[in-house]
C-alpha positions as CSV (number, residue, x, y, z in Angstrom):
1,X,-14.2,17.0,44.3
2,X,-16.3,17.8,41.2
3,X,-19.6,15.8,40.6
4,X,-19.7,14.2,37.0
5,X,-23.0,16.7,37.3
6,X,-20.8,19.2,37.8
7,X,-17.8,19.1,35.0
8,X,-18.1,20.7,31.8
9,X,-19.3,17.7,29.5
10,X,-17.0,17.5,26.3
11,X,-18.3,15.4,23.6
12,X,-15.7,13.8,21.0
13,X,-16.8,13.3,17.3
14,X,-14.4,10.9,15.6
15,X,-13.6,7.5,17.2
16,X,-10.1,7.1,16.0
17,X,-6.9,6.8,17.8
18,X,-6.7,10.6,18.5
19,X,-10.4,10.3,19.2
20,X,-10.1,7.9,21.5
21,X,-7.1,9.6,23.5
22,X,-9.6,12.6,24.2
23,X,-12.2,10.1,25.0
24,X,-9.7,9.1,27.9
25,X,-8.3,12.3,29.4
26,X,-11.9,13.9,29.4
27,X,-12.5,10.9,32.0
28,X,-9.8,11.0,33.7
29,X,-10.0,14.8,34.3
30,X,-11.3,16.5,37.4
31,X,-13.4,19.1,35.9
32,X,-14.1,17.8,32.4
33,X,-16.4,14.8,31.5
34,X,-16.6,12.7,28.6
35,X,-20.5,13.1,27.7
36,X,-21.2,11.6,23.7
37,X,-19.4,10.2,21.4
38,X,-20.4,11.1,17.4
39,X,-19.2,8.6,14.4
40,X,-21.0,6.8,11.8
41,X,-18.9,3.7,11.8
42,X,-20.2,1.1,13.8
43,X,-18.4,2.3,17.5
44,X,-21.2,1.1,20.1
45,X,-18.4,-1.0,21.5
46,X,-16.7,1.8,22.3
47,X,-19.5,4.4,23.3
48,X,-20.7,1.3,25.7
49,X,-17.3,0.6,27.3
50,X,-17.2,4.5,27.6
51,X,-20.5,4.9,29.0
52,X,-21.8,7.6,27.1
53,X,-24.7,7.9,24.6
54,X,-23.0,7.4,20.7
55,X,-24.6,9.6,18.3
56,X,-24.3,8.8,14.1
57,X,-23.9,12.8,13.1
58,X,-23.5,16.3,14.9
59,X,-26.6,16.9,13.9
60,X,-28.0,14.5,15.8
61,X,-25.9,15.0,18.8
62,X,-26.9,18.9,19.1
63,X,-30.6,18.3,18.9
64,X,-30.8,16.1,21.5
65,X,-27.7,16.2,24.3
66,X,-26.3,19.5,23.4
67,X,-22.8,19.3,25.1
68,X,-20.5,22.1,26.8
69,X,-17.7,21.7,24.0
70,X,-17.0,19.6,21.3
71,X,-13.9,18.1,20.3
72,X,-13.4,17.2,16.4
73,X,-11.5,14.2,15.6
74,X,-12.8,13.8,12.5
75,X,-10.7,13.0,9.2
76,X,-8.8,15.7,7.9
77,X,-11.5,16.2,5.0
78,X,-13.9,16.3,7.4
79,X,-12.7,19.0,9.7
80,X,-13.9,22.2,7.5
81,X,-17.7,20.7,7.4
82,X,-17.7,20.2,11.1
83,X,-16.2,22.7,12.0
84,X,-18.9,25.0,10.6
85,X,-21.7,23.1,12.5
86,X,-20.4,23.8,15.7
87,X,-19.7,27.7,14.9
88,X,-23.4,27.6,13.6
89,X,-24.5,26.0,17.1
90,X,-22.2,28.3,19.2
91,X,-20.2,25.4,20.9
92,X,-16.8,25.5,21.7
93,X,-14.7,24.0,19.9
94,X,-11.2,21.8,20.1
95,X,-10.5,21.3,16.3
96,X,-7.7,18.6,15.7
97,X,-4.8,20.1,13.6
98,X,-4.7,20.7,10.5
99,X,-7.0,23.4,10.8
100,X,-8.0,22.2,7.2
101,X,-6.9,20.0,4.3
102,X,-5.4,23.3,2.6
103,X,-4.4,26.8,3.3
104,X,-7.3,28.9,1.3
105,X,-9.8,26.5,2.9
106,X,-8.3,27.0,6.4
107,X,-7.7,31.0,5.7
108,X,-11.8,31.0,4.8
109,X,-12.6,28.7,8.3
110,X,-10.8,31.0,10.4
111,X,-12.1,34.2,9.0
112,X,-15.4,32.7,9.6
113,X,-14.4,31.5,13.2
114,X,-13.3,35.3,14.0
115,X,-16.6,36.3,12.8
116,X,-18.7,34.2,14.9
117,X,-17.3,34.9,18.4
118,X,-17.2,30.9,19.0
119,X,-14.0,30.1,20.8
120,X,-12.1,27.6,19.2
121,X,-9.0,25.8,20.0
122,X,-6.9,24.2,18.0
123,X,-5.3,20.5,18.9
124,X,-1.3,20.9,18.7
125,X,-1.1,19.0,22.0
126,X,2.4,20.1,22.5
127,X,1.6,23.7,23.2
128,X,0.6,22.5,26.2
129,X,3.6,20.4,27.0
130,X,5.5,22.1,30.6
131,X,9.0,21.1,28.9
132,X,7.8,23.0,26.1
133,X,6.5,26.1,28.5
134,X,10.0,25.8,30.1
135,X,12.3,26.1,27.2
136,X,10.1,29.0,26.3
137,X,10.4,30.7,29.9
138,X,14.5,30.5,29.5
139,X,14.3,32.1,26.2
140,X,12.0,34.7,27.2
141,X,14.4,35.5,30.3
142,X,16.7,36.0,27.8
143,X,19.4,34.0,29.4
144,X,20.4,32.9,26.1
145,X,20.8,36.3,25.0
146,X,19.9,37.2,21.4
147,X,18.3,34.0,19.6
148,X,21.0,33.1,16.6
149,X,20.3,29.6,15.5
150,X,17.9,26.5,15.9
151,X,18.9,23.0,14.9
152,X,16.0,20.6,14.7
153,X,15.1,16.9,14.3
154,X,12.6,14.4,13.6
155,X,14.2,11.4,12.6
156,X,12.6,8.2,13.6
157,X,11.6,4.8,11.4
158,X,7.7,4.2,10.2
159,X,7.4,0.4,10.4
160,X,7.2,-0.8,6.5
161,X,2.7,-1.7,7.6
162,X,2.2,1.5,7.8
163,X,2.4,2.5,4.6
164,X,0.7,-1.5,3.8
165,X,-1.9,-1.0,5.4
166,X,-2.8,2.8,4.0
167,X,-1.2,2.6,0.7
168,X,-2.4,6.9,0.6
169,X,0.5,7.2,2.5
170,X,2.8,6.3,-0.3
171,X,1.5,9.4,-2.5
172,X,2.3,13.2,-1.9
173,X,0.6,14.6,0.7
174,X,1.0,11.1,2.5
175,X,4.8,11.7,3.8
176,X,6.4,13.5,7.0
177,X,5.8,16.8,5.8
178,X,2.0,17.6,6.0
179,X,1.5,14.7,8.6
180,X,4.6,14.9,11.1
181,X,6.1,18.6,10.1
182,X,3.3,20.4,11.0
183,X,4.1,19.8,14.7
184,X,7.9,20.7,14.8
185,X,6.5,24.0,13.2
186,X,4.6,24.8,16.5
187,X,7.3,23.7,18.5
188,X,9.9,26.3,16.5
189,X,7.1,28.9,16.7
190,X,6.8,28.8,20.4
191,X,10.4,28.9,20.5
192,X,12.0,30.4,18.1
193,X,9.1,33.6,17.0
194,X,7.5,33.1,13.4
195,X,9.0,31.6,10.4
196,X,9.2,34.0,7.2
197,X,11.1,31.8,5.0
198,X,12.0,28.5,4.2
199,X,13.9,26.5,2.0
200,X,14.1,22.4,1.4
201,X,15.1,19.6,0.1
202,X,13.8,16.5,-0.3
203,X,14.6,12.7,-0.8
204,X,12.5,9.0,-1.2
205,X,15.8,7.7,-2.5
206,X,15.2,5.1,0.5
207,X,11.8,3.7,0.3
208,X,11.5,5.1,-3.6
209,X,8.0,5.8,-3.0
210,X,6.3,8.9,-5.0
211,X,6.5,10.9,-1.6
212,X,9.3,12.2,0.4
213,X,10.9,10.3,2.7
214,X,13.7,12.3,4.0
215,X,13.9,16.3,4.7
216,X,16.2,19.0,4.7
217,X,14.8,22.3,5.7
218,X,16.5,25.6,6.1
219,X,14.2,28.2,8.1
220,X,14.3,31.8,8.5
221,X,12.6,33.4,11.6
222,X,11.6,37.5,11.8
223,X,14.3,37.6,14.6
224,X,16.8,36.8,12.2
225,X,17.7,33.8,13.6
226,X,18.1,31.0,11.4
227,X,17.5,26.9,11.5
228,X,18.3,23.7,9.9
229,X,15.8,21.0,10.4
230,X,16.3,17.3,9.8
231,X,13.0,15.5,9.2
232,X,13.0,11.5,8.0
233,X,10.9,8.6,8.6
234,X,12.9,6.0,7.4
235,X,15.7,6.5,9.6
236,X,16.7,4.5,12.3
237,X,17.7,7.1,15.3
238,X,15.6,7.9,18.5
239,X,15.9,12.3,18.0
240,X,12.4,13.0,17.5
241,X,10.1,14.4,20.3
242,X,8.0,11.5,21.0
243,X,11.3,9.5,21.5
244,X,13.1,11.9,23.5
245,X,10.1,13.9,25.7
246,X,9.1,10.5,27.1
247,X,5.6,12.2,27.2
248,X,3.8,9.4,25.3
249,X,4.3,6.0,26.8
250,X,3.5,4.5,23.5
251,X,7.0,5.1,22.3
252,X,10.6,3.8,23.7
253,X,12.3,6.6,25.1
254,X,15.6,8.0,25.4
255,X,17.0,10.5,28.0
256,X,20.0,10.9,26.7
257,X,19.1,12.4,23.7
258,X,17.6,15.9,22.2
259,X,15.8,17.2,19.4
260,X,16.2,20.8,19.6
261,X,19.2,22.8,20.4
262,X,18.2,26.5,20.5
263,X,21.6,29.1,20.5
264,X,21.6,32.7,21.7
265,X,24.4,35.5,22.0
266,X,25.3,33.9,26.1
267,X,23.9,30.0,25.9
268,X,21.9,27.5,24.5
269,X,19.7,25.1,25.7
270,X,19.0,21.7,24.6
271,X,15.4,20.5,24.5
272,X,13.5,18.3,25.9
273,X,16.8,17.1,28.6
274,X,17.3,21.0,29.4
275,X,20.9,21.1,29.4
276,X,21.9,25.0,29.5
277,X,25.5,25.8,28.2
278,X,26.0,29.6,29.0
279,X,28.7,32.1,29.8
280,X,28.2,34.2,32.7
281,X,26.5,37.7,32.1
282,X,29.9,39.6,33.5
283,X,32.7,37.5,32.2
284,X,34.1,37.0,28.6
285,X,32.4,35.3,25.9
286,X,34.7,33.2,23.8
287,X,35.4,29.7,22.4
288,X,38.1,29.1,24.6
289,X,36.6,29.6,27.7
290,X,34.5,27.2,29.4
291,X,30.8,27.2,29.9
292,X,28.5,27.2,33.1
293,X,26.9,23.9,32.7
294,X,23.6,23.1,34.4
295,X,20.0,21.4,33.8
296,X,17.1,23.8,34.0
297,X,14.6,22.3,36.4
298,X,11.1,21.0,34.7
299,X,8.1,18.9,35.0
300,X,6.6,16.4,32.7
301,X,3.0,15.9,32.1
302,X,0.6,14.7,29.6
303,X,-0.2,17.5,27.2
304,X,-3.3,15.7,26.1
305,X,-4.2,15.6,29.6
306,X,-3.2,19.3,30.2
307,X,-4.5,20.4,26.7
308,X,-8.3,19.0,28.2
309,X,-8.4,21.1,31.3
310,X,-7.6,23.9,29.6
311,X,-10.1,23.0,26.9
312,X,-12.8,22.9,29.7
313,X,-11.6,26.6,30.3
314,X,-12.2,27.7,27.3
315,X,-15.7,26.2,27.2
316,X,-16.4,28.0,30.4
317,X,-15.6,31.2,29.3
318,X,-12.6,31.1,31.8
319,X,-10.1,31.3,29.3
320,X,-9.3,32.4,25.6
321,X,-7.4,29.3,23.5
322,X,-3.6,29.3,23.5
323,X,-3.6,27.8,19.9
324,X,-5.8,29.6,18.0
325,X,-7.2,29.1,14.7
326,X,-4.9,31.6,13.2
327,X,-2.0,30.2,15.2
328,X,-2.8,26.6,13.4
329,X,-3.9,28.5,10.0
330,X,0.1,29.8,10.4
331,X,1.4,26.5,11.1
332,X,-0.2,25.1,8.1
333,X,1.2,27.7,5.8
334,X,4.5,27.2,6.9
335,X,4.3,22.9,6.6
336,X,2.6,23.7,2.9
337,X,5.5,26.7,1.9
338,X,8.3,23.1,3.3
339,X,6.2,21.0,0.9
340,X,6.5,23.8,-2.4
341,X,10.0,24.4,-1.6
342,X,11.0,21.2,-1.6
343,X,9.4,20.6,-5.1
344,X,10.1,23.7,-6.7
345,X,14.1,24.1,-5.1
346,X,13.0,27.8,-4.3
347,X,13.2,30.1,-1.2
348,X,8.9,30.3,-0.4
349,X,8.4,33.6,1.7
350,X,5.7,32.6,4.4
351,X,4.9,35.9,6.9
């Protein structure tokens, strides 16, 4: 087993929630260590519990315990600044999604982050989830034949404190589009290929708050497959990924149910409870005759966990990210294009 001496030290600027989930898979892993923590709140508590050095700036951290990778868990406004410390120092890097508050600021990081050779990974967790690497295996086999449709959901209920006690998160910009959307548009993409058009439209007819609350969301993929996504916060069901993946034991879950069913030419697959519907490759393909019913055989795992080790990879030159900076600079044009259709009732082109 790997000495702490030995793991690639990881340092985590930003103690937040999401900072404090990296704080605790770097621990826990076998080859990664936690080795600094950076924020200019008062967070010696944690830092102490942690037992690592905590550090006020970046600045600060890279003059004096220069660490094998950096993870950024910094607010969202924050993310462009730090970003270009670390490319500046040369340290890998594990940027929390969004890539950016906006699109031309992203567009500008990433071209700077392919200029500078500094590898770079960008924190959509699920990327790294194996029921998400499984659906994508069945689809790639093509045992669903030729992708036709996708019908998405993410339809769960914020508790009303959450919006008391951040009342930002009553104003556009605040509501499921830019802060929950922007996963599900990784998920499709892994999935499904890349999104070139998309269509919405939107509701707060339920909280009546000055953001959405409720989504409709037509998508158009280069395949020419098409989806329909569902997308809600103030709806009482369990079809979202956290409550159906049982990945993150934070949230009640429910085997029962799915949040993606993906539809070929011979099958679909429901995702995450893999339930494969298909016909068989020689016999005839029609509603009147009956599928071949089985569950496609998976693992579950902590993505966070999974998305650290590979993290460490990429720090030691062992591996090049699997969500790049111009994978999550994509994923952020495609949640903004949601958020203009939705406002101006047009079809937004987005490849």
């Amino acid at each position: 087993m790997n000495t702490d001496s030995a793991k690639t030290r990881i340092a985590v600027a930003g103690a937040g929630y999401i900072g404090q989930a990296h704080m605790g898979v770097a621990q826990a892993s076998a080859t990664c260590t936690l080795s600094a923590i950076v924020d200019p709140a008062p967070a010696a508590a944690i830092a102490e519990k942690a037992g690592v050095p905590l550090y006020r700036t970046l600045d600060e951290l890279l003059a004096k315990d220069r660490p094998d990778g950096i993870v950024l868990a910094t607010p969202n406004q924050l993310h462009v600044e730090h970003a270009r410390i670390c490319l500046a120092a040369g340290v890998p890097t594990l940027l929390e999604k969004p890539v950016a508050p906006t699109v031309k600021e992203a567009q500008a990081l990433v071209d700077e982050i392919e200029r500078s050779g500094v590898k770079v990974l960008i924190g959509h967790h699920r990327a790294h989830s194996p029921i998400m690497a499984r659906a994508k295996q069945v689809i790639d086999e093509g045992r669903l034949g030729k992708l036709v449709a996708v019908m998405g959901s993410a339809v769960f209920f914020k508790p009303d404190e959450y919006y008391a006690s951040a009342p930002w998160r009553r104003e556009p910009g605040g509501g499921p589009i830019l802060l929950n959307m922007i996963h599900e548009v990784h998920n499709l993409r892994m999935l499904c290929g890349e999104i070139v058009a998309v269509q919405a439209f939107a509701s707060h007819a339920t909280r009546g708050f000055a953001v959405e609350d409720t989504v409709a969301v037509n998508l158009r993929f280069a395949s020419g497959a098409l989806g329909t996504f569902m997308l809600s916060d103030t709806a009482a069901s369990p079809r979202s990924w956290e409550q159906t993946s049982q990945e993150n034991k934070a949230y009640s879950t429910y085997p029962d149910e799915d949040c993606y069913v993906i539809a070929g030419t011979f099958g679909s697959l429901s995702v995450p409870t893999m339930r494969l519907k298909s016909y068989a490759a020689a016999g005839e393909r029609s509603w009147w005759k009956p599928f071949e019913e089985s569950i496609v055989p998976m693992q579950r795992d902590d993505p966070l966990a999974r998305q650290m080790e590979h993290f460490g990879r990429v720090a030691r030159g062992e591996a090049e990210p699997i969500v790049s900076a111009r994978d999550g600079l994509q994923n952020l044009r495609i949640t903004e294009a949601i958020a203009r259709a939705a406002t101006s009732g047009e079809i937004v082109e987005t490849a």
